[in-house]
C-alpha positions as CSV (number, residue, x, y, z in Angstrom):
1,X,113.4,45.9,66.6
2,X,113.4,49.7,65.8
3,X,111.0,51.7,67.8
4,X,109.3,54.5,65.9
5,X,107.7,57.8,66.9
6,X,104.2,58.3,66.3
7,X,103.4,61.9,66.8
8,X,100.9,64.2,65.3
9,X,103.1,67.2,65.3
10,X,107.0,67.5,65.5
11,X,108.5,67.4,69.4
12,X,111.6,69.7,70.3
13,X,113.7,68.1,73.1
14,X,115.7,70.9,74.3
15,X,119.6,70.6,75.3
16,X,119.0,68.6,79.4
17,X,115.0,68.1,78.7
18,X,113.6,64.8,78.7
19,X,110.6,64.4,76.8
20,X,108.3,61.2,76.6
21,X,107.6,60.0,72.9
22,X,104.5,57.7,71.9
23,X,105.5,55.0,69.4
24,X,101.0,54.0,68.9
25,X,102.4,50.5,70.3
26,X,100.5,48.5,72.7
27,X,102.6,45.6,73.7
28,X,101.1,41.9,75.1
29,X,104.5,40.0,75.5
30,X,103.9,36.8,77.1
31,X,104.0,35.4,80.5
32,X,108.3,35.1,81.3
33,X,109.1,37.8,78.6
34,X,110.2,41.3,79.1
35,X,110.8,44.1,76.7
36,X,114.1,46.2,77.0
37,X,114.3,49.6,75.5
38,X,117.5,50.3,74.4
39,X,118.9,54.0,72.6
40,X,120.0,54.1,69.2
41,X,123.9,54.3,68.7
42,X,123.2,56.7,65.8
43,X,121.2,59.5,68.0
44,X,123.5,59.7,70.6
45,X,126.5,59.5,68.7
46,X,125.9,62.8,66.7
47,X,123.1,64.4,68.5
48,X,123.5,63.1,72.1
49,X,120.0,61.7,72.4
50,X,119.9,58.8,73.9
51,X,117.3,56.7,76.3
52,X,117.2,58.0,79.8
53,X,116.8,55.0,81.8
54,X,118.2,52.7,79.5
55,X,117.5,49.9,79.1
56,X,114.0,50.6,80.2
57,X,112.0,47.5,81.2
58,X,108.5,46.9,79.4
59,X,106.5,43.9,81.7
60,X,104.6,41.1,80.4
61,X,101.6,42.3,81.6
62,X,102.0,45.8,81.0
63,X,99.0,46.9,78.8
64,X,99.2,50.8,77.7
65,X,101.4,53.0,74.9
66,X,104.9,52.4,74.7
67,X,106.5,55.3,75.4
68,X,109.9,56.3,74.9
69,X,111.6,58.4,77.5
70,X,114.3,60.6,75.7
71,X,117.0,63.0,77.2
72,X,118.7,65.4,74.8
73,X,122.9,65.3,76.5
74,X,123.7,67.3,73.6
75,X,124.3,71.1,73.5
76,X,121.3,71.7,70.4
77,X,117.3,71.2,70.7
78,X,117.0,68.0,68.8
79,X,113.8,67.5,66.8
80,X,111.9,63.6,66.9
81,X,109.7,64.0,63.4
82,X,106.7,61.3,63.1
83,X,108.3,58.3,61.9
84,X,111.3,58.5,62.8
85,X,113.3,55.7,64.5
86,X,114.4,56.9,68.4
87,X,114.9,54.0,70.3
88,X,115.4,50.2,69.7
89,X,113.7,47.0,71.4
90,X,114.7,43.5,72.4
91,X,112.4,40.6,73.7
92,X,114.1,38.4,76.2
93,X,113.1,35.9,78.6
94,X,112.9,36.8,82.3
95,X,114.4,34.3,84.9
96,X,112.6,34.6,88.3
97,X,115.0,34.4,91.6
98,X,114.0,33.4,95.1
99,X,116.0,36.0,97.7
100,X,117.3,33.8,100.5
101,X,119.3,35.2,103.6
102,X,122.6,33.6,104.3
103,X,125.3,33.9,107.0
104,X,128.1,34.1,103.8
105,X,128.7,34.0,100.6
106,X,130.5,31.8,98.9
107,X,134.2,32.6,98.0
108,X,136.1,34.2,94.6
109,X,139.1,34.9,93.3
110,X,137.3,38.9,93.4
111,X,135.6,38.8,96.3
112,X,134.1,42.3,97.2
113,X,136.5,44.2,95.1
114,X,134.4,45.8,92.3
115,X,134.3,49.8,90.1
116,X,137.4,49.3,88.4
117,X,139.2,46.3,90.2
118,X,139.1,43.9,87.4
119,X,141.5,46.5,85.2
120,X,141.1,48.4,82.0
């Protein structure tokens, strides 16, 4: 779904700031659900704007605003008017892992080879 900013007045993000936006959203996603907060192709295609810690995690049992943490990349201030649509969000389900210690790890054709090993 498209997240929207709800703000009284417009909000300047300066080129390297990161500003938090409001979006007068109060999630309650159930027990085993998480939102993620994704950027918007759009915005950081032509404006470099894009979500800072992306894809931000919103917790079942979180209760407050959502609040969308921008950062402008680009070299111009960018302006978020009320209304306008600055981030997007998916619903997923969350599986739950137990951590157990082992002595190894089970074998792969990889193995421990990862950042770029699998080619372009």
């Amino acid at each position: 779904m498209d997240l929207k900013a709800h703000v009284r007045e417009d909000r300047v993000i300066p080129p390297s700031a990161r500003v938090k936006i409001p979006t007068g959203l109060f999630p309650e996603l159930p027990p085993g659900f998480e939102g993620q907060i994704r950027p918007r192709s759009g915005l950081a295609f032509r404006y470099g704007v894009t979500v800072l810690n992306a894809p931000g995690t919103i917790d079942a049992d979180y209760r407050g605003e959502l609040e969308i943490l921008l950062v402008n990349l680009g070299n111009e201030p960018f302006t978020v008017k009320n209304g306008d649509r600055i981030a997007q969000m998916v619903v997923a389900p969350v599986c739950r892992v137990r951590i157990a210690e082992a002595e190894s790890l089970g074998k792969t054709e990889r193995g421990a080879s990862g950042f770029g090993s699998t080619g372009m």
